[in-house]
N, C-alpha and C positions, 0 to 999 in steps of 0.2 A: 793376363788373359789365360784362361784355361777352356780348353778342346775334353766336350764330352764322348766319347766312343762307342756306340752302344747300338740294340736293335730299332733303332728309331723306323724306318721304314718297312718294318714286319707288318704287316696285315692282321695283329694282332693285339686286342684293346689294352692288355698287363703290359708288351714292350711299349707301347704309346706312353703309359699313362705312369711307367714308373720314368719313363726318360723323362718329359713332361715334370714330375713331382723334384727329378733329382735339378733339374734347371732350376726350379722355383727353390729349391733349398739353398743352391748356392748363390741365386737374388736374395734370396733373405740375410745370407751372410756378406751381404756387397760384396763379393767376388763376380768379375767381371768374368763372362763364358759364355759360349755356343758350342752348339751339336754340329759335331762335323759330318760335314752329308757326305759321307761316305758309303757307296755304295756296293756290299759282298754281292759277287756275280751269284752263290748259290744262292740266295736269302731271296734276289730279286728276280731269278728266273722260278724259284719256288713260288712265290705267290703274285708270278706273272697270269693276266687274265686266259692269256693264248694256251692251248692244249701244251702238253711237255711233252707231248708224245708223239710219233710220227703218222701218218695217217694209214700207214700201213697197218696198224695196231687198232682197225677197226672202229670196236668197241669200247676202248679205253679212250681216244679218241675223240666219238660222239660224246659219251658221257662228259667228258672236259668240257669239249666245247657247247653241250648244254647248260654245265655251268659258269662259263665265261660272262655272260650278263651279271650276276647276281658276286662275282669277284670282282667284274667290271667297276663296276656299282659302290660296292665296298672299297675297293682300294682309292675309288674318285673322294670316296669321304674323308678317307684317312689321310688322303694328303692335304685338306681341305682343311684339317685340325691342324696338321703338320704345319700350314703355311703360315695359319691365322694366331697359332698357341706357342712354337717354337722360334728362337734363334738362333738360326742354322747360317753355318757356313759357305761358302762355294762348292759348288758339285767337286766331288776328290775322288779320283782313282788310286789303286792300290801303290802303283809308280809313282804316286805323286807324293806321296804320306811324308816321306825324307824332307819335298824342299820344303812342304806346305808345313811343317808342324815348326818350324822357328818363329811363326808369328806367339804361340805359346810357351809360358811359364809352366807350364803342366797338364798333362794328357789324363785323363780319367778313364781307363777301361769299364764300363760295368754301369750297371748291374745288369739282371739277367742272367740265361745261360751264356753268356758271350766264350766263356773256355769251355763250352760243350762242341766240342770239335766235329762230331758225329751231324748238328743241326744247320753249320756254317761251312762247309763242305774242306773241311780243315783249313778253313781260313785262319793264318796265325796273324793277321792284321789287329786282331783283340787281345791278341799277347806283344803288341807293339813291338815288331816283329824289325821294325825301321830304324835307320840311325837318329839319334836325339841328341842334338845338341844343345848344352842349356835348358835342357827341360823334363820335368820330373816325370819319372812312370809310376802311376799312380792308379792302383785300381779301388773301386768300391763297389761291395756287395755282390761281388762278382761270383756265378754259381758254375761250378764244372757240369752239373748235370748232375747222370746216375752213380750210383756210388762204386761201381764196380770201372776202374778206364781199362783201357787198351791198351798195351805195353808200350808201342810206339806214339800213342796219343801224349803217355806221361813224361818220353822220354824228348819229344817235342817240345810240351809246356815246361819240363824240367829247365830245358834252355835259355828259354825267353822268359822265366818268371824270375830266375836268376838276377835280371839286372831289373828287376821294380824298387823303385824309390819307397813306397809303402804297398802292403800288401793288404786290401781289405777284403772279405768273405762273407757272402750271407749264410752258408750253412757251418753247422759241427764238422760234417761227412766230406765238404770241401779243404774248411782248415785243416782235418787229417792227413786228406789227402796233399796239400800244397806240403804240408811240413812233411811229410816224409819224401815229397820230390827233391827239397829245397834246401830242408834242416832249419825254414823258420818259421815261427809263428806267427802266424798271421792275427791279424784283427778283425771280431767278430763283427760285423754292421747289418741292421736293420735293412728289409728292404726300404728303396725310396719312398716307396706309396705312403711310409710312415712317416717319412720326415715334414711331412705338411700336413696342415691341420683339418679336420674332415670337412669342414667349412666349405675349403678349396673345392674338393669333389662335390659336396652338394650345388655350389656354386656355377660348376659345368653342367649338372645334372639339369640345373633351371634352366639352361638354354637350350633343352630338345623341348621338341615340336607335339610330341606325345604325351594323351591325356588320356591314359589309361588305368582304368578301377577293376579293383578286387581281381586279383591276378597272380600267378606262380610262375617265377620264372622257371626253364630247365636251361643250364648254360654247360654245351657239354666240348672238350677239347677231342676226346675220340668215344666212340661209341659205347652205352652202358645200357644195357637194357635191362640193369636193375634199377639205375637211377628214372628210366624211364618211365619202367613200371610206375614208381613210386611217387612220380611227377602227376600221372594220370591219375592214380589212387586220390592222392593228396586234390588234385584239382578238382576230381568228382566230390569228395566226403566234404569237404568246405563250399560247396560252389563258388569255384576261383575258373575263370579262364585261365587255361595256359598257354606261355609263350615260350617260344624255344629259338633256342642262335646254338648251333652246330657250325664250327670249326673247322670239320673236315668233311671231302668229298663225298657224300652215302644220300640213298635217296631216303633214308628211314628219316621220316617226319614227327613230328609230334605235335598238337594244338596249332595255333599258327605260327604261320614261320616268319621270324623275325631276321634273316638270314641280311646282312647289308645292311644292321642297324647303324648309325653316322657310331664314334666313340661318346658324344655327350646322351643319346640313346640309349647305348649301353650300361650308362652310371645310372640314368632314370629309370631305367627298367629292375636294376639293383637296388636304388634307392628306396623305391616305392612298393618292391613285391611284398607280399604276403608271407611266400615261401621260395625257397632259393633251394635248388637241385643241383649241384657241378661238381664234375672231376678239377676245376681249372682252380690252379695256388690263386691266381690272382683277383678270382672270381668270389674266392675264401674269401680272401684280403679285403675286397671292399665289403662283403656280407658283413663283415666282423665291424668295420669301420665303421657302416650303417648300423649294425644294432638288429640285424637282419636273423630271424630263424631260417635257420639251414640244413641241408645235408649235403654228405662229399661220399666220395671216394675214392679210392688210389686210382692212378691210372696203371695199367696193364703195356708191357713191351720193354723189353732190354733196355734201348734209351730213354726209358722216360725216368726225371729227376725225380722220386720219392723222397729222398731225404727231403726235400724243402716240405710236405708234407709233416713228414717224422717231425720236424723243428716246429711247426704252427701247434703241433700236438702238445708238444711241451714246452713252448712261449707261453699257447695260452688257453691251452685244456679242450682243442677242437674232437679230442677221438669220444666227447659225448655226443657228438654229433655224425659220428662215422654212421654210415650206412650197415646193418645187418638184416641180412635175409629174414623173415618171418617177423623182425619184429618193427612193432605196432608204433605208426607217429609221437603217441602219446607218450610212449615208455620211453623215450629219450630223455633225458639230462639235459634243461636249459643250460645256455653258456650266462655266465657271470660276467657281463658285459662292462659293471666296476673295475674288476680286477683286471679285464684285457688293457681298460685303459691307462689306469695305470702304470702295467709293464709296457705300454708302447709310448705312453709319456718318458719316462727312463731310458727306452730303445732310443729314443728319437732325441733326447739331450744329451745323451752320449755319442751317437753316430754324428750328429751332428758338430759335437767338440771332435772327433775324428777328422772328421772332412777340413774342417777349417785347419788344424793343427798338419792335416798332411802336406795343405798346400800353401801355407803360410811359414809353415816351418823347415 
């Protein structure tokens, strides 16, 4: 039996759907496994519906709790998917990790930022942080984040990465950095979202409820009001309605809002759009998977992961589609949608002989 470890309970559609894809990988390899529901108190009081702020605090406050419906709402879906799509474990507290983890042959940290310390309020529970007995520490596709860490962030995960049975990595910028924590090198692996076949995702996508034409998504993780601009442009010069699913707190709107879409929503609204606007890796990810024209670009703030970026650029030639000021839809560079697949066909027979050989071997 193997214990998957990962952001399954984030209120967001990329940890859903890559945790989701890595289960389905390891059904495909008949490896017997569930998601341990395990619960990080930062992660859950983050995208808890109730305000995080004291009432003292006004304005920040109301604003919260004008949006508690519409997180309400949202998190009711996600666990909706959660209940209906995963197999999960027993509810696990941190205290519990040591006795609970003898039911498994090997623990998989990952993927995701799970060693972005900065996002899980230095939770070192994804650096298996517990005693294991008889049982492999094993991570996959596991992202630190941004490229630059924190003295003491490194010199924490230096500790705990030390005793990993296999060490897997989605980015370049991560495997640098784990081997000069560590002294070894790690193995580069595809995100999950790859390891199954797009079928899969189309397959969710037919199960929402929406039957929407001729439309552009904007799908943004924090605010861009260049991609916005360009969301509007685009929508007007084509006559496309646009839809938008915004991430974070702000009341800036755009077309309708699609805020609390369910996750099988979210792939339909990707699946089917027209044109695709977002800063989100994951948001990339299915654009690309679909066959989807797009634009991106970086996100902005010290902790945000770019290198995962940097890597889609050179997997598989996404900066023809990077966002530049002034210029024109048209002058972009379709993407070679042969060639991506291809290289994610390869990604995905080798991570997948990864996976099987870390936890069989």
């Amino acid at each position: 039996m193997v214990g998957i470890l990962t952001f399954h309970r984030a209120v967001n559609y990329g940890a859903v759907l890559q945790c989701y894809a890595l289960q389905q990988a390891l059904n495909g390899l008949e490896i017997e496994n569930e998601v341990i529901d395990y619960r990080c108190p930062f992660i859950e009081r983050n995208y808890s519906p109730a305000p995080g702020v004291s009432v003292l605090h006004t304005r920040q406050f109301l604003r919260e709790l004008c949006n508690a419906p519409v997180k309400f709402k949202t998190r009711s879906r996600f666990h909706k998917f959660l209940w209906s799509n995963l197999r999960l474990s027993n509810k696990v507290k941190k205290e519990q990790m040591e006795s609970f983890c003898h039911k498994y042959d090997a623990i998989i940290s990952g993927s995701d930022q799970v060693w972005n310390l900065a996002i899980t309020g230095e939770d070192t529970t994804y650096l298996l942080d517990f005693k294991m007995e008889n049982c492999k520490r094993l991570s996959y596709a596991a992202s630190i984040g941004p490229r630059t860490i924190k003295k003491n962030y490194s010199d924490i995960m230096r500790l705990y990465l030390r005793r990993f049975d296999v060490i897997s990595v989605r980015e370049e910028a991560a495997a640098e950095a784990v081997q000069q924590m560590t002294g070894r090198v790690p193995v580069l692996d595809v995100d999950p979202t790859v390891l199954v076949e797009t079928s899969v995702w189309s397959h969710l996508a037919m199960e929402s409820k929406l039957h929407c034409k001729k439309f552009l998504l904007l799908y943004l993780m924090q605010d861009s009001p260049e991609l916005v601009q360009l969301a509007k442009t685009l929508a007007h010069e084509n006559k496309l309605t646009l839809y938008s699913i915004w991430m974070t707190q702000t009341k800036k709107r755009a077309g309708i809002d699609m805020r609390g879409s369910s996750v099988e929503d979210y792939l339909y609204l990707i699946k089917n759009a027209e044109y695709i606007c977002t800063n989100s890796f994951h948001g990339l990810m299915f654009a690309i998977r679909f066959h989807k024209r797009f634009f991106w670009s970086y996100q902005t703030g010290k902790n945000m992961s770019n290198p995962r970026f940097e890597m889609l650029v050179k997997q598989y030639g996404i900066d023809r589609r990077c966002f530049v000021p002034g210029m024109k839809a048209g002058e972009y560079k379709e993407m070679d949608f042969e060639y991506t697949e291809e290289v994610m066909k390869k990604q995905r027979n080798n991570s997948l002989q990864h996976l099987k050989e870390g936890i069989l071997f």
